[in-house]
N, C-alpha and C positions, 0 to 999 in steps of 0.2 A: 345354809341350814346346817345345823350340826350335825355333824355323821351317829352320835350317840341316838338322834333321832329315826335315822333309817331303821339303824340295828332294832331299835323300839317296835317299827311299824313291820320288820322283817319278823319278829319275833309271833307278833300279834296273828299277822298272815298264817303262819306255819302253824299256830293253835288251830287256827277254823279248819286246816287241810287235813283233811283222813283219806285213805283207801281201803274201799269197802266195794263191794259187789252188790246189789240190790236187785230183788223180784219185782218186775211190772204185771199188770194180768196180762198183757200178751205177746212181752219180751222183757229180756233181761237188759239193764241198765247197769254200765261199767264206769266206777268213776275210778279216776290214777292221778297221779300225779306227775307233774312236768317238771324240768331244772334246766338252767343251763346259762348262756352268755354268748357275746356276741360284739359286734363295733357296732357304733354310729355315726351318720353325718348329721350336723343341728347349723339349724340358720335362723334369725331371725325376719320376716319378710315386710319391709317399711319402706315406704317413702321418705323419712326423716331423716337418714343418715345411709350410706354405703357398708355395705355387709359381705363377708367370705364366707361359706361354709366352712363347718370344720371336723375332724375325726373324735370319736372319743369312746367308752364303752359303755355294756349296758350288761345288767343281771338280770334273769328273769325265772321267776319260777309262779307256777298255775293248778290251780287243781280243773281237772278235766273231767266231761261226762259225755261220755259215748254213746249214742243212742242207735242201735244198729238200724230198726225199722224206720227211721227217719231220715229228711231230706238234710238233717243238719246236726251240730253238737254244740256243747256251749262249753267253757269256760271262765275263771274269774283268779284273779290274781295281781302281782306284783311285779312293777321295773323297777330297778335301780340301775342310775345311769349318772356318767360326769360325760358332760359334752364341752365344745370346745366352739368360739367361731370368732371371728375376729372383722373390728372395723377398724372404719379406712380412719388415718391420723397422722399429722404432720410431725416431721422428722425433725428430732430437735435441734437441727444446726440451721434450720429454716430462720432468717434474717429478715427482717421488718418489711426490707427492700427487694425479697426472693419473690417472683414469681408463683403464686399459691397452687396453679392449673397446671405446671410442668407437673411429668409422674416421677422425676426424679425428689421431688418434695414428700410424695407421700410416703408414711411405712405402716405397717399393719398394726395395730393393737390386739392382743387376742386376750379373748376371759373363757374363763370356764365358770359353768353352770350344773350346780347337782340337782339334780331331780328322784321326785317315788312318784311313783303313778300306778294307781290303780284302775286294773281294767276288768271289761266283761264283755264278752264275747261272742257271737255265733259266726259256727264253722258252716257253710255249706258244704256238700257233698253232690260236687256235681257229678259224679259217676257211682252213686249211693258205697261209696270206701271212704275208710276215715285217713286214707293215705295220701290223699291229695284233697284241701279245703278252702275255701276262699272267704278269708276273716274281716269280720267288720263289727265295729260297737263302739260305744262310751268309755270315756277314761277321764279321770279327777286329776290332776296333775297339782301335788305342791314343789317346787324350787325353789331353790335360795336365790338372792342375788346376785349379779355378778361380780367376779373374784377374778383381779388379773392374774394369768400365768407366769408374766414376769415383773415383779416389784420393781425395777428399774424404769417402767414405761407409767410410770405414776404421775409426774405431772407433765408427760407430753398431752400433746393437745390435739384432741376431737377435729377434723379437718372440716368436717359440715358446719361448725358450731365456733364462734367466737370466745375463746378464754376461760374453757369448759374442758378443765383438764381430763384425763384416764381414770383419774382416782374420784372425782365425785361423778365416774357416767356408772352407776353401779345398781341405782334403784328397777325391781322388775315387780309385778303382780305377781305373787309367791303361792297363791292357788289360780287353778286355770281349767276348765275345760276344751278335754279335745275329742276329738275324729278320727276312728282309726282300720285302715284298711289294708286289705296284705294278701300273704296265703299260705299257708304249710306244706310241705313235701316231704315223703320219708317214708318209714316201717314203721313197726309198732314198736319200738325199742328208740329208735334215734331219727331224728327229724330235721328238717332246715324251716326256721320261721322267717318272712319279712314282712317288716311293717314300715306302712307310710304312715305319720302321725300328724295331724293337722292342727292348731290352735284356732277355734273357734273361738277365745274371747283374749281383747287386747294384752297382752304380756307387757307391752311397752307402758301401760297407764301408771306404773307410779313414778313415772320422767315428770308428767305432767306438774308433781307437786315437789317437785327436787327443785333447793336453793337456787340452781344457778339458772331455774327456770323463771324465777320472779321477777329478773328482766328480758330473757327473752319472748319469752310468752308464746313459748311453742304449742302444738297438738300433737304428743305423738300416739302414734299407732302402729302395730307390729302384732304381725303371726307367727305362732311357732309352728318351722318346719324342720320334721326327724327323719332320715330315714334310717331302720333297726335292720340290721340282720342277724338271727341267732341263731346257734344248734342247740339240739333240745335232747335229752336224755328223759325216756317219759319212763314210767312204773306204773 
């Protein structure tokens, strides 16, 4: 996806976000705002091909509403994130007559993946503080495709897969819903978030209709798995 896109949708986000203070009839309600960033690990989770985790980072920024007489607080907001993971692929000095199953064969291929997701939120408060919360909700996830790290590993070749180079394994489902659970820690100034993010619908389905699929006549299927960890600067 084009990054002129993020900037678009970061833009959009920061319109809807105000801080304001608000009168309930029988408490005050505080909403602020969140920033911050953070690393990630992203994996894909399939039966069709071998997969590594990988590092990469993630933005995030939220508008927040604090509800003190309540058991929870909610949130809504924006990730931006480039993640990293790499599959498994044979080494190009690999010879007609080389042993496929030796691991001196195999080498890593890695892509990276940008991603925006939008999320929303509810905080529990298991000890009625908003300084420790245990988050869980819905998130829209679009992505780009994948994009190798290094242009040199272009036409090696896919080690699951028969004469299915680096460069055409690139198609993903480009919106996705996910899952997302974690928990915050901190003051009211400066926090730590993490989140585990789960892909609830296949990311792998647009293999399915990729060229070098219309002779193998694969199925595939794949979850996205993230996990985030961020500091947060709240206002």
């Amino acid at each position: 996806m084009k990054k002129s896109q993020f900037i678009l949708l970061v833009a959009i986000t920061i319109g809807f976000v105000t801080k304001n203070f608000s009168q309930h009839t029988r408490y005050s309600i505080k909403n602020g705002f969140a920033i911050g960033g953070g690393v990630t690990q992203f994996d894909i989770i399939t039966d069709n091909f071998q997969t590594q985790n990988g590092d990469g980072w993630m933005g995030h920024m939220s508008a927040t509403v604090d509800i003190p007489n309540k058991w929870y607080n909610v949130s809504y907001g924006m990730q931006l994130s480039e993640n990293t993971f790499t599959v498994n692929g044979l080494n190009n000095s690999l010879t007609s007559g080389a042993d496929p199953t030796l691991a001196s064969s195999f080498s890593p291929i890695e892509y990276k993946v940008f991603a925006a997701q939008v999320v929303f939120l509810w905080h529990a408060k298991p000890f009625r503080a908003p300084y420790f919360t245990i988050d869980f909700g819905p998130m829209l996830q679009y992505n780009s495709d994948l994009d190798l790290s290094n242009k040199t590993q272009e036409d090696q070749l896919i080690a699951d897969f028969e004469n299915v180079a680096a460069k055409d394994f690139e198609d993903l489902n480009n919106v996705n819903f996910n899952g997302v659970i974690g928990a915050t820690l901190g003051f009211e100034f400066i926090k730590v978030k993490a989140q585990y993010i789960y892909g609830f619908t296949n990311i792998l389905g647009a293999l399915n209709d990729a060229t070098f699929n219309e002779t193998l006549n694969k199925k595939f299927e794949g979850n996205q798995s993230m996990f985030a960890l961020t500091g947060l600067i709240t206002f």
